[in-house]
MARBA-3410 file (N, C-alpha, C, O; in Angstrom, 1 decimal):
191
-13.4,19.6,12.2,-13.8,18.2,12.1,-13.1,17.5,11.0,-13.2,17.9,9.8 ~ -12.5,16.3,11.5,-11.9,15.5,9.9,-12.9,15.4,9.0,-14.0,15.6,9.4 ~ -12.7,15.1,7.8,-13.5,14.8,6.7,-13.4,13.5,6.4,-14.2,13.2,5.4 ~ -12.6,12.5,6.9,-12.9,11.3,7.1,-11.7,10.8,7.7,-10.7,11.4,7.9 ~ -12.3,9.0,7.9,-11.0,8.0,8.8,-10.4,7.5,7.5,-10.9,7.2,6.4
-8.9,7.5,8.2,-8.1,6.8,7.6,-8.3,5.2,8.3,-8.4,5.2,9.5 ~ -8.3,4.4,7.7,-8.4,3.0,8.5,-7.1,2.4,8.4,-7.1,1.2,8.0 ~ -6.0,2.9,8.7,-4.4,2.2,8.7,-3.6,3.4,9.2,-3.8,4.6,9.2 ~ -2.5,2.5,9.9,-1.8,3.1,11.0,-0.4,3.2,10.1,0.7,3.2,10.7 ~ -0.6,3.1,8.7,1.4,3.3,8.0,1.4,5.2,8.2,0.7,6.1,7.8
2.5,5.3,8.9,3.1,7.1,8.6,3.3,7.1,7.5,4.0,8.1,7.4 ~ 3.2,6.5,6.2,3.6,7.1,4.8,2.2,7.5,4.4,2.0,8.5,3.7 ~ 1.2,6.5,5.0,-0.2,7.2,4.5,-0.8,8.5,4.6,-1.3,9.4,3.9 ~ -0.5,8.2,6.1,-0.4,9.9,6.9,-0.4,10.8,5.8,-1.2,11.3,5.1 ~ 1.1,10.9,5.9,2.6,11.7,5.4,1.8,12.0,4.0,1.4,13.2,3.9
1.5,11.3,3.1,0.9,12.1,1.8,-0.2,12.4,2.1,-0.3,13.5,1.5 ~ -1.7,12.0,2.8,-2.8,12.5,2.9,-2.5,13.9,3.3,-2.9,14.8,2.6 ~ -1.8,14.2,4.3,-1.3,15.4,4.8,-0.7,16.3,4.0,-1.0,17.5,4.0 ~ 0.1,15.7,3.2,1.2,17.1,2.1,0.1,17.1,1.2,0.5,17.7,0.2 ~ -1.3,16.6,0.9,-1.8,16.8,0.1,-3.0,17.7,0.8,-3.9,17.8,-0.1
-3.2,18.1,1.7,-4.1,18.9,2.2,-5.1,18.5,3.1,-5.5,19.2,4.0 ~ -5.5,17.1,2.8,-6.3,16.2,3.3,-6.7,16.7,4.7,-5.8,17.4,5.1 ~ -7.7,16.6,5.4,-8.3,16.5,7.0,-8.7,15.4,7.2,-9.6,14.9,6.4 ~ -8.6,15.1,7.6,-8.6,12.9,8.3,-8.2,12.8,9.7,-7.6,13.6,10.4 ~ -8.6,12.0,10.1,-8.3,11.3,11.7,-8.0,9.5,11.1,-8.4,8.9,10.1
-7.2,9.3,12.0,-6.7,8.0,12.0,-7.8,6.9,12.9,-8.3,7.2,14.0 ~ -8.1,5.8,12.2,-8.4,4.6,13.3,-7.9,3.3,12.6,-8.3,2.5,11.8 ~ -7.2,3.3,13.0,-6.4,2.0,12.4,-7.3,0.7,12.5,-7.8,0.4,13.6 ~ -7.6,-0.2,11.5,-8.3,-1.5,11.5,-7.3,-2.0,12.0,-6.1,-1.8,12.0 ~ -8.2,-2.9,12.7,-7.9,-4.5,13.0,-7.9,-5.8,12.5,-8.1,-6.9,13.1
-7.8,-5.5,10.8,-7.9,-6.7,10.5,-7.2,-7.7,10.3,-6.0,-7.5,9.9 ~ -7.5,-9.2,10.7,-6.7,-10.0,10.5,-5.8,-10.3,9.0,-6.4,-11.0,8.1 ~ -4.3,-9.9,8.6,-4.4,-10.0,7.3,-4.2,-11.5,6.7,-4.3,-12.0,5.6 ~ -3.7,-12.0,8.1,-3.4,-13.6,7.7,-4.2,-14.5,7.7,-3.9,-15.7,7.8 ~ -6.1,-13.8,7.6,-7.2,-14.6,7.0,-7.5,-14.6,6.1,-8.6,-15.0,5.8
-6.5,-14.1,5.2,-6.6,-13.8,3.7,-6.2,-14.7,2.9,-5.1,-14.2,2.7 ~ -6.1,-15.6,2.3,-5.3,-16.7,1.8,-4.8,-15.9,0.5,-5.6,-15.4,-0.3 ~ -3.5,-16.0,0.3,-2.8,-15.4,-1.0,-2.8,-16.4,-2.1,-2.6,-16.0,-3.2 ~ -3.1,-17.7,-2.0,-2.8,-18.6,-2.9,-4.0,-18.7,-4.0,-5.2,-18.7,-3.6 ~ -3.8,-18.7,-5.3,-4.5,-18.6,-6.2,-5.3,-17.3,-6.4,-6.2,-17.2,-7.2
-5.0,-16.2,-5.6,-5.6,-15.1,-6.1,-5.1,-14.4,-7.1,-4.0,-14.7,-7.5 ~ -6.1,-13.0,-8.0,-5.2,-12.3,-8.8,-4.5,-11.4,-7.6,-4.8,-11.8,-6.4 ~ -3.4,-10.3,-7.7,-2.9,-9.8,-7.0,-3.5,-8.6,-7.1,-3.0,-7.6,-6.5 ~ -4.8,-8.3,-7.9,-5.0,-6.3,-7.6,-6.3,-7.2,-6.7,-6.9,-6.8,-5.7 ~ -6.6,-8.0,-7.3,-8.3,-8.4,-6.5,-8.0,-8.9,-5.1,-9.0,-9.1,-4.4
-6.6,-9.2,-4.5,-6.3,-9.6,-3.2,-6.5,-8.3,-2.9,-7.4,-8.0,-2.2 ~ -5.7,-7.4,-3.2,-5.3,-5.7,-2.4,-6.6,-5.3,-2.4,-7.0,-5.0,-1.3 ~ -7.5,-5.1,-3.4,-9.3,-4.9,-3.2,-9.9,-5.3,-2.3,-10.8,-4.8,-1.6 ~ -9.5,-6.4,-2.2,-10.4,-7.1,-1.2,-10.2,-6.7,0.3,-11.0,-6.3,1.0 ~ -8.4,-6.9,0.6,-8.5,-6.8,1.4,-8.4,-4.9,1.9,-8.6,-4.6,3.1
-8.2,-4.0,1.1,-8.7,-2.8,1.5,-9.9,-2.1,2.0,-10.0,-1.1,2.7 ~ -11.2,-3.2,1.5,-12.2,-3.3,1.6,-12.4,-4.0,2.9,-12.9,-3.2,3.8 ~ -12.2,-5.3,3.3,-12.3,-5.5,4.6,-11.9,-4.6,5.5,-12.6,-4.5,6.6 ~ -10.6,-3.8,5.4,-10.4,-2.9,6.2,-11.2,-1.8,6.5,-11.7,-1.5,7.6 ~ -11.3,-1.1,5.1,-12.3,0.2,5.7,-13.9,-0.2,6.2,-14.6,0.6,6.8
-14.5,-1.7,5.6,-15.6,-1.9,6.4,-15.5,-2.3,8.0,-16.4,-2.0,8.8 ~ -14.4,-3.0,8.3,-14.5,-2.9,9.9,-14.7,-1.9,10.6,-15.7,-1.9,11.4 ~ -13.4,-0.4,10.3,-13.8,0.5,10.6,-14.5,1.5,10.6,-14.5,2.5,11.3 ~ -15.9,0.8,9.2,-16.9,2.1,9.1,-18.1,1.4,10.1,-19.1,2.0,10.5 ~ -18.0,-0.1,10.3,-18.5,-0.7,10.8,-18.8,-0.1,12.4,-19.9,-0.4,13.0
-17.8,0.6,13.1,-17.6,1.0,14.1,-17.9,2.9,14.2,-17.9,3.6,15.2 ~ -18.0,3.2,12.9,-17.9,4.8,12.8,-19.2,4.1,11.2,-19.0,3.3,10.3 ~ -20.0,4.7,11.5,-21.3,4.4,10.5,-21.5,5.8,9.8,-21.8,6.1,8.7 ~ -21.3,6.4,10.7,-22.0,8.1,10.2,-20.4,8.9,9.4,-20.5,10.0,8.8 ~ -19.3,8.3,9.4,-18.1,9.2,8.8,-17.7,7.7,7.7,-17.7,6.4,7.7
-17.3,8.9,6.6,-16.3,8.3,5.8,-15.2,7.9,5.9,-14.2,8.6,6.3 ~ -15.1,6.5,5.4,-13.8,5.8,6.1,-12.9,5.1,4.9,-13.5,4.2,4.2 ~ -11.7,5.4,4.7,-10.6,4.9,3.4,-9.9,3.5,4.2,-9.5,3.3,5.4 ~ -9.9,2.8,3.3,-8.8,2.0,3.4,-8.1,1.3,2.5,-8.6,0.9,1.5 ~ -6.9,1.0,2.7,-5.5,0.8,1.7,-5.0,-0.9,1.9,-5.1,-1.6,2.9
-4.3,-1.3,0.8,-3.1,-2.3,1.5,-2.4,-2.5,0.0,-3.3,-3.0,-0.8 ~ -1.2,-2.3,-0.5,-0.1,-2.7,-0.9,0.2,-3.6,-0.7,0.3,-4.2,0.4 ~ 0.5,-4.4,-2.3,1.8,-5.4,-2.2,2.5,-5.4,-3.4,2.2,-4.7,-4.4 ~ 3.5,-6.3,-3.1,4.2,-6.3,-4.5,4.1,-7.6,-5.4,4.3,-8.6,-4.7 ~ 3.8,-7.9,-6.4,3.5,-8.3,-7.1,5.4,-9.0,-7.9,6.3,-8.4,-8.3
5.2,-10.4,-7.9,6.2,-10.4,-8.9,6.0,-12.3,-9.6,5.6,-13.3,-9.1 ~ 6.3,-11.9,-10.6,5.8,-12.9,-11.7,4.6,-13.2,-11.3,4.7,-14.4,-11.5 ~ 3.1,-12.9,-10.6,1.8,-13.1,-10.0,2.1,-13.7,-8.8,1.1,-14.2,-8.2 ~ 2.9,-13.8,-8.4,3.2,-14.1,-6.9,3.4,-12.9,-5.7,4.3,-12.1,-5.8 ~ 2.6,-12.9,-4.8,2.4,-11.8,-4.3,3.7,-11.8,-3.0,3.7,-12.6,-2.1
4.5,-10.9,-3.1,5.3,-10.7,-1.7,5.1,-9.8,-1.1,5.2,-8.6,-1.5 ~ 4.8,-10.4,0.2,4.0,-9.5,1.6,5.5,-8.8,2.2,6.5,-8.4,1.5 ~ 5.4,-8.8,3.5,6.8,-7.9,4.2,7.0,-9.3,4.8,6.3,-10.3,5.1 ~ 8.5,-8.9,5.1,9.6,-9.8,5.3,9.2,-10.2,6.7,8.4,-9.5,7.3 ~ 9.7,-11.4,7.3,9.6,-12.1,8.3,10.5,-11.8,9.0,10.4,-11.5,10.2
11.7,-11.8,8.5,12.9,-11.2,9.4,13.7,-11.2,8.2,13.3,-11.4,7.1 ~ 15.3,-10.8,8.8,16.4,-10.0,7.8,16.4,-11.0,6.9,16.2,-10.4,5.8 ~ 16.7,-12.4,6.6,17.0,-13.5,5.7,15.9,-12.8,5.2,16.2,-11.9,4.4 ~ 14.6,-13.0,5.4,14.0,-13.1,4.5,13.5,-11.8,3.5,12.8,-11.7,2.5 ~ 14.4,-10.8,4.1,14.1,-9.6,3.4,15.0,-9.6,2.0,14.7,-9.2,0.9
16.4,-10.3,2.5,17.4,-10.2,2.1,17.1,-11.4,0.5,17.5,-11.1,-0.6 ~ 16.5,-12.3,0.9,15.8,-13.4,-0.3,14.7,-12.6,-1.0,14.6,-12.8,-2.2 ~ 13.8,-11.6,-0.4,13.2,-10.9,-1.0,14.0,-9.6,-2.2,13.5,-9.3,-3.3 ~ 15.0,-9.0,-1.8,15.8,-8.0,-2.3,16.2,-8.8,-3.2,15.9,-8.4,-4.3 ~ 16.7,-9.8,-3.2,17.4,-10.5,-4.5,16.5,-10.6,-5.5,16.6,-9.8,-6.5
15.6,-11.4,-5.4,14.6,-11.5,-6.3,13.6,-10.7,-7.0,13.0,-11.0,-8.0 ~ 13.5,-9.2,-6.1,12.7,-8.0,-6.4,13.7,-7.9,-7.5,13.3,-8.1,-8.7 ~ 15.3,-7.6,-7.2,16.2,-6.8,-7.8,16.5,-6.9,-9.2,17.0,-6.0,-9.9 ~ 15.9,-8.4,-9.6,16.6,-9.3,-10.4,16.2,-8.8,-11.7,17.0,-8.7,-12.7 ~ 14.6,-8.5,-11.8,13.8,-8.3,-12.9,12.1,-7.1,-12.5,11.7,-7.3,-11.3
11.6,-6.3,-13.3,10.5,-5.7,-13.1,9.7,-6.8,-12.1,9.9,-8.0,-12.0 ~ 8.7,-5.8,-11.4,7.8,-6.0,-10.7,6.9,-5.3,-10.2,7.2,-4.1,-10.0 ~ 5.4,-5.7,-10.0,4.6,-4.7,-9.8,4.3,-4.1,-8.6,4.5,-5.0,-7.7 ~ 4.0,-2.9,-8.0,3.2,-2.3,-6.4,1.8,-2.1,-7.0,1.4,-1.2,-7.8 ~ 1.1,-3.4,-6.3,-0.4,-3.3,-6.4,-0.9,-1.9,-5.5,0.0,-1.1,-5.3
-1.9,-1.6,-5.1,-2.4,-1.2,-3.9,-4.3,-0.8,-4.7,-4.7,-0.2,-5.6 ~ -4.9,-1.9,-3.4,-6.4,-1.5,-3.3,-6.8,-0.4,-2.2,-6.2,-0.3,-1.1 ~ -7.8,0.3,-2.7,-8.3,1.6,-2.2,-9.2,1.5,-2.4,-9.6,1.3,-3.6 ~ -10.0,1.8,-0.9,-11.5,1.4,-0.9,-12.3,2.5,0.3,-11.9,2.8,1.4 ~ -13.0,2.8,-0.2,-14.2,4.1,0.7,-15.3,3.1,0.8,-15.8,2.3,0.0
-15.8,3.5,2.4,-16.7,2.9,2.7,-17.3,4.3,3.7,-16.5,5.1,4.3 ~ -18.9,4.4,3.6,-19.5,5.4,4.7,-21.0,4.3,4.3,-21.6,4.2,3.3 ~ -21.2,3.6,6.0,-22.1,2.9,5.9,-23.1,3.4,6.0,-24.0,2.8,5.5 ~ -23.4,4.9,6.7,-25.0,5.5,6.8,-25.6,5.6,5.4,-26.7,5.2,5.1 ~ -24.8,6.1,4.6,-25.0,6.5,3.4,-25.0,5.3,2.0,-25.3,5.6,0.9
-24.7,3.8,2.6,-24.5,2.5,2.0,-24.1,3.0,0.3,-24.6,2.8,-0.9 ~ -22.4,4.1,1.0,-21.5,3.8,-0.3,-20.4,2.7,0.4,-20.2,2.3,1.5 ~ -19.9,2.4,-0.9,-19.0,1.1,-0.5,-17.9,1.2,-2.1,-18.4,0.3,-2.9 ~ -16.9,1.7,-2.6,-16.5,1.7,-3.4,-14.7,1.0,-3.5,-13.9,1.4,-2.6 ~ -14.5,0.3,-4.4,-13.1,0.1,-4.2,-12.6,0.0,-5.5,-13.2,-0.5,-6.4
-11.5,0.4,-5.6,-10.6,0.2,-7.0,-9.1,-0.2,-6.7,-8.5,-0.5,-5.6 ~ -8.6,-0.2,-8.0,-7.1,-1.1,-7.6,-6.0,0.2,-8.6,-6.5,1.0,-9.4 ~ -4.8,0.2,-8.2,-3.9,0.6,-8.9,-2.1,0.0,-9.2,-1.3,-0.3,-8.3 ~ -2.0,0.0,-10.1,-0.7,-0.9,-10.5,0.6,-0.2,-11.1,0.6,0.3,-12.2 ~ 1.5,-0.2,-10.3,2.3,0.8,-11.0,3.7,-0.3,-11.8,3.2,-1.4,-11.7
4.5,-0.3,-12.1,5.3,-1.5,-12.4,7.0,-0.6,-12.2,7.4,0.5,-12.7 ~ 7.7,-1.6,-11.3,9.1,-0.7,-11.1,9.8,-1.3,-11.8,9.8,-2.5,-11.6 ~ 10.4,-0.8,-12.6,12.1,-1.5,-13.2,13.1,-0.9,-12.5,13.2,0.3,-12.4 ~ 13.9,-2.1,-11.8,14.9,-2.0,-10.7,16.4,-1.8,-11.3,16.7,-1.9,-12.4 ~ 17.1,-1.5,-10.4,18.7,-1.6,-11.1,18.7,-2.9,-10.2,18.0,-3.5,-9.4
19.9,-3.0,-10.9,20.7,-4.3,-10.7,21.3,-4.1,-9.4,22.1,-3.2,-9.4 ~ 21.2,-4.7,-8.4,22.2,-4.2,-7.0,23.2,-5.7,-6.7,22.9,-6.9,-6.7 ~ 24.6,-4.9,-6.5,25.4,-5.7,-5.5,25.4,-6.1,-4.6,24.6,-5.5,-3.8 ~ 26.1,-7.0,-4.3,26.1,-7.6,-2.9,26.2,-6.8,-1.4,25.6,-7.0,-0.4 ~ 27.2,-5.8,-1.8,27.3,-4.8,-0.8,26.3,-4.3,-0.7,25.8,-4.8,0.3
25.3,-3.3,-1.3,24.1,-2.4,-1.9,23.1,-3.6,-0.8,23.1,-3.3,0.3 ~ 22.5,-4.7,-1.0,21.9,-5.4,-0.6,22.1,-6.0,1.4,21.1,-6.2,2.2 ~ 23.8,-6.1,1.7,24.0,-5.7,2.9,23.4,-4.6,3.3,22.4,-4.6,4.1 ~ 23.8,-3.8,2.8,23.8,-2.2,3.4,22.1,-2.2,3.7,21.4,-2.1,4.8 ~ 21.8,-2.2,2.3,19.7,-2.3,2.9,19.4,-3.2,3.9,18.3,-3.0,4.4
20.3,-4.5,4.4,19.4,-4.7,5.3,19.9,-4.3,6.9,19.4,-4.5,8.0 ~ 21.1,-3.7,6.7,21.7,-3.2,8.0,20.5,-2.0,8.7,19.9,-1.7,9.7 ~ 20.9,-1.4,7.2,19.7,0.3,8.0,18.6,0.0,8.3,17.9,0.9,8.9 ~ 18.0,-1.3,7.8,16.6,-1.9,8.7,15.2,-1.1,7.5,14.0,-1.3,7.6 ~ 15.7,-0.4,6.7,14.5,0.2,6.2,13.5,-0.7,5.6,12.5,-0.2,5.3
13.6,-2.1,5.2,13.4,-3.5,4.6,11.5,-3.4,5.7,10.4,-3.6,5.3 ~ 11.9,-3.1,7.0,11.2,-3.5,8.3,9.5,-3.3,7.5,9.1,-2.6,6.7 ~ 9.2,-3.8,8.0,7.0,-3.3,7.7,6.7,-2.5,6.5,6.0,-1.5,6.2 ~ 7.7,-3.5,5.7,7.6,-2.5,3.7,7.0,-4.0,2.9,7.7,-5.0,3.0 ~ 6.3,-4.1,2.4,5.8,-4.9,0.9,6.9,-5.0,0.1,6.8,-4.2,-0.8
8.0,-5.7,0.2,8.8,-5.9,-1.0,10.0,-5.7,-0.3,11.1,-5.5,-0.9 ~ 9.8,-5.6,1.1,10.7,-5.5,1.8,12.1,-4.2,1.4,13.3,-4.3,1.5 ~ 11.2,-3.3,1.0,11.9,-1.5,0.3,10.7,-0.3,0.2,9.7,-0.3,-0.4 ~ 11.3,0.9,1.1,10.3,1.7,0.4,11.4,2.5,-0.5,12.5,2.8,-0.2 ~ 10.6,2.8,-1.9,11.2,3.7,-2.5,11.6,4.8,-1.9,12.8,5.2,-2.1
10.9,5.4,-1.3,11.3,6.8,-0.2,12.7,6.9,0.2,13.3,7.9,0.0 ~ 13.2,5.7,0.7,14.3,5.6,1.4,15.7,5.6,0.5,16.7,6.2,0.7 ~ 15.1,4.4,-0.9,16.1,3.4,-1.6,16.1,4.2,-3.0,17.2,4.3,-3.6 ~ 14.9,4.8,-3.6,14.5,5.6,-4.9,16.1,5.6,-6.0,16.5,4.5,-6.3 ~ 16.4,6.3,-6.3,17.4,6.6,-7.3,18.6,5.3,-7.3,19.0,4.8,-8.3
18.8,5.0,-6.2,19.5,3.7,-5.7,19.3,2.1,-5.8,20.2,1.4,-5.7 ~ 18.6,1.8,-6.0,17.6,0.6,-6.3,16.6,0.7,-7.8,16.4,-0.2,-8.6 ~ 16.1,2.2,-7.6,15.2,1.6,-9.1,15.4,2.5,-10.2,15.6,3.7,-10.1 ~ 15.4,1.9,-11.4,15.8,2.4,-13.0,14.7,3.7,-13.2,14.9,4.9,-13.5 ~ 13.5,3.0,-13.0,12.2,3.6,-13.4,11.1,3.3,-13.0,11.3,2.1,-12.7
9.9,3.5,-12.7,8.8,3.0,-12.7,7.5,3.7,-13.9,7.8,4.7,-14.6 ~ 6.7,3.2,-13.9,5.8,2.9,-14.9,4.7,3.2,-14.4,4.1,2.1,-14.2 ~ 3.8,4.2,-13.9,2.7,4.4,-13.3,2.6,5.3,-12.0,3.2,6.3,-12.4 ~ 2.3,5.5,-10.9,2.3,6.5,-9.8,3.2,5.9,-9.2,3.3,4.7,-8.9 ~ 4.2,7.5,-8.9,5.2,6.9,-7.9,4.3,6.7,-6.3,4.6,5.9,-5.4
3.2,7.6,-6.2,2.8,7.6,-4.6,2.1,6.3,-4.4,1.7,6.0,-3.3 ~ 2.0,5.7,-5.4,1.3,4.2,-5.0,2.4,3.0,-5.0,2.0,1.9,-4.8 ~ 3.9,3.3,-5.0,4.7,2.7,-4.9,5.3,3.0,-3.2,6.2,2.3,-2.7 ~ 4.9,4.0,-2.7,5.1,4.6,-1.4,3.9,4.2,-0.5,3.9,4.2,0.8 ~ 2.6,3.7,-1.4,1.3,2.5,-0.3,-0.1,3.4,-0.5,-1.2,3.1,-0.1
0.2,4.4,-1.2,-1.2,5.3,-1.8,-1.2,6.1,-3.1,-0.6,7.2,-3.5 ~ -1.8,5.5,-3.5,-1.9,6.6,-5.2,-2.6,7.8,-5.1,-3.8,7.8,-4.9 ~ -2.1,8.7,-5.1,-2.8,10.0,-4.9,-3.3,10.3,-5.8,-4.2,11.1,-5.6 ~ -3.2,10.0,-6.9,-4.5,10.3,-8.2,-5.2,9.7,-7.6,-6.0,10.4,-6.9 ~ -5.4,8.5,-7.4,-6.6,7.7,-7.3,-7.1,8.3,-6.0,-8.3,7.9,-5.7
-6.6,9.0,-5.1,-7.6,9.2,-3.7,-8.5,10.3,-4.4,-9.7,10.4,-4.4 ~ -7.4,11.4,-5.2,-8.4,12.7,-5.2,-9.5,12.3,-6.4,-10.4,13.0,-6.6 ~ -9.4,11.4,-7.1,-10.7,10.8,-8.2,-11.6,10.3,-7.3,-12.8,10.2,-7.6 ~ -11.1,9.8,-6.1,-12.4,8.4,-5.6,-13.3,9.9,-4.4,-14.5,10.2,-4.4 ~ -12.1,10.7,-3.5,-12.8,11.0,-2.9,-13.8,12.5,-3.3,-14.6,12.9,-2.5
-13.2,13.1,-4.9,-13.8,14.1,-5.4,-15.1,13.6,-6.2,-15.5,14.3,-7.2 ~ -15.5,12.6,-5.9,-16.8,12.0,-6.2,-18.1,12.2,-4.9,-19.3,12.0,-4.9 ~ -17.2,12.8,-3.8,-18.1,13.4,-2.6,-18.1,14.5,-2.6,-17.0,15.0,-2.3 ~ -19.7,15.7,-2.9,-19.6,16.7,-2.1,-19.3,17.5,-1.4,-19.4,18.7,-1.5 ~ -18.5,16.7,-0.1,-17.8,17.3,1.0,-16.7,17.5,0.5,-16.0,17.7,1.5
-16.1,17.5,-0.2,-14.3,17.7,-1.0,-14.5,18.5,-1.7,-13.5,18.9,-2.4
END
């Protein structure tokens, strides 16, 4: 039997819950994310929030199992950039990531309604980027890896290539902080 839902359908979430040992089943929320208004929020209390609506939909529907949910973004000068709309816009996105530091928010949130826990925290990691050329910046958006990423990059793909350093967990720059799951979810008995 899993030991809880994942409430999001990214394979990178999978992919480390897995290399980390985890037992989970997937149910991807449905949440609307574009009822969220980005304007005037802070950027870790948007990713809370909306991690939080996610795993309550889903626990809303599964009451008796524990249910995680996530969402990433990137953060730059407090302006939050979501994933690209299409190639221009990834391509306007890559320039401006590239230019100067910037943060990968991501909120993480447990919800198991039988038991009326409901917990969420935030984590921030901050990347300092290289500087990329013109070519370097074609090339990322030919290979399409730009597609359903926050900042329109996963480090996974771009890593040593794109960034100088980062400053905090790399797995929360990949859309889950793995400290932060095994702190939130070694606060339950069943782990």
């Amino acid at each position: 039997m899993p030991e809880f839902v994942l409430a999001s359908a990214s394979p990178r979430r999978r992919q480390l819950l897995a290399r980390a040992g985890y037992r989970f089943e997937v149910d991807p929320s449905t949440v609307d994310e574009s009822q969220f208004p980005i304007d005037g929020i802070n950027s870790k209390r948007y990713c809370m929030k909306l991690a939080l609506a996610k795993a309550a939909e889903v626990a809303a529907r599964r009451p008796q199992r524990l249910v995680m949910g996530a969402d990433t973004v990137v953060d730059f000068d407090g302006h939050i950039i979501g994933k690209p709309a299409d190639a221009d816009d990834a391509r306007r996105i890559v320039r401006k990531l590239f230019s100067a530091p910037h943060k990968v928010i991501t909120g993480l949130a447990l919800v198991w309604r039988d038991r009326a826990i409901e917990r969420v925290r935030g984590a921030v990691t901050v990347v300092i980027p290289r500087a990329l050329t013109d070519a370097q910046v074609e090339a990322h958006i030919r290979s399409g890896d730009w597609e359903g990423k926050a900042g329109a990059y996963g480090i996974q793909e771009c890593g040593d290539e794109f960034v100088e350093r980062i400053e905090g967990s790399f797995t929360n720059v990949m859309g889950l902080p793995m400290e932060m799951v095994e702190e939130m979810l070694g606060e339950f008995s069943i782990f």
